[in-house]
N, C-alpha and C positions, 0 to 999 in steps of 0.2 A: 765656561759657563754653558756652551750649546750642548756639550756631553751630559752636565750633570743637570741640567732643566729644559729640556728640550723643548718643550711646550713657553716656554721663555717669550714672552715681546715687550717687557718692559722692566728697565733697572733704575731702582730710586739711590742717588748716590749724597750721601750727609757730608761737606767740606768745608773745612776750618777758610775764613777768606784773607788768608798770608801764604806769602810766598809763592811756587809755580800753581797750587790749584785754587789760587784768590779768584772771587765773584767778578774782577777786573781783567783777570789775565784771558787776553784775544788765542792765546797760545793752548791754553788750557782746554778752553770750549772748540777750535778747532780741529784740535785732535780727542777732544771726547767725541768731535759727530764721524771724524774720519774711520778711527780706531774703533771704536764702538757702534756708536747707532747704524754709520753704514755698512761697516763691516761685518757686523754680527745682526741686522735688522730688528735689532733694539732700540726703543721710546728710550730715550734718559731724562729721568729728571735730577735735577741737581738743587739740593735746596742748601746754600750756605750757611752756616753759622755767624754772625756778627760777628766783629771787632771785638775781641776780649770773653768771647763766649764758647770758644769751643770747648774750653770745660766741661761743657755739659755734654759732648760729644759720647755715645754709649762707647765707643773703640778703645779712648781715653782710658774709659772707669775699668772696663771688662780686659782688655786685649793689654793696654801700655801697662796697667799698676800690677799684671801678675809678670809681665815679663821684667820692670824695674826688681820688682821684690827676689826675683830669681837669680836676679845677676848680682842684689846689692853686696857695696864691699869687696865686687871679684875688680881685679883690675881687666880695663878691658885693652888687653895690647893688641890686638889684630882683629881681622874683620872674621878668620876665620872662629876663633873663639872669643867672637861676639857672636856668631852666629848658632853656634853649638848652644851659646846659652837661650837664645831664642826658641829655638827647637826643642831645649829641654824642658819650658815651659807646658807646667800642666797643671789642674785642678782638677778637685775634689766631686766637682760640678760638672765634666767633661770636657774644659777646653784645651785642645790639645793644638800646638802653634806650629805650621810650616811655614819655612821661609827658605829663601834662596838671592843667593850674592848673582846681581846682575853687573856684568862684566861689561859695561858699553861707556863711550864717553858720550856725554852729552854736550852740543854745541851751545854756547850761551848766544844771546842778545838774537833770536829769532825774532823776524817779526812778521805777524799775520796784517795785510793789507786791508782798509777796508771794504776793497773788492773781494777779497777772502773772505771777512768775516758776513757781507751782503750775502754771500754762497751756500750759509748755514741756514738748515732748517730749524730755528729757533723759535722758541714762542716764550714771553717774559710772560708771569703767571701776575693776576692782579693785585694778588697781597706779595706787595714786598719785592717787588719783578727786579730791584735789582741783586737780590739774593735765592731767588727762586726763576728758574726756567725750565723747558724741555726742551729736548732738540731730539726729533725726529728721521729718523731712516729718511735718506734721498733716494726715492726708488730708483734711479738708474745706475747705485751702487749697488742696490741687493743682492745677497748670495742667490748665486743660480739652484 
């Protein structure tokens, strides 16, 4: 992101609230301020989606229904051609889909402390703060 908007200080991010990036998850917001706000000295706001609502998520409509439509029918036997078929998603309208197979294991059952989560620059927004917050750059992390 700092290549392609350099002028950048702040990322509004839309998230369904299921699974690792639910409105609940301590794990979630702790590495959105680590990996993100303080690493890149970007403002995040994170505004969730309700329970049963991401539907209406634009990623959903725009991004999931042309890559479903592209694969429908193919059998999908491996990751590498599941991937192929991602990538070979396109449209008429310009969207053209990169993707890439990350190769890491992830550890389960993390857990962020409330001493951890006290450490976040967080701010809950007034409408709906449990599904709407920011979390701000910790200036003694900022890029030099």
């Amino acid at each position: 992101m700092p290549e392609r908007f350099p002028d950048a200080n702040r990322l509004l991010v839309h998230a369904d609230c299921g699974g690792s990036n639910a409105n609940r998850c301590r794990l979630w917001k702790q590495q959105l301020q680590e990996k993100i706000a303080d690493r890149l000295g970007l403002q995040v706001t994170v505004c969730h989606y309700p329970t049963g609502c991401s539907k209406w998520n634009p990623v959903e409509h725009r991004l999931f229904s042309e890559i479903s439509k592209n694969w429908a029918g193919c059998p999908l036997r491996s990751f590498e051609r599941m991937l192929r078929y991602i990538e070979d998603t396109r449209t008429d309208t310009g969207l053209c889909v990169k993707a890439r197979r990350i190769r890491q294991d992830y550890s389960k059952g993390q857990r962020i402390t409330d001493a951890q989560m006290a450490m976040l620059a967080v701010k809950h927004h007034p409408v709906c703060p449990q599904w709407n917050y920011t979390l701000r750059p910790r200036t003694e992390n900022l890029p030099a």
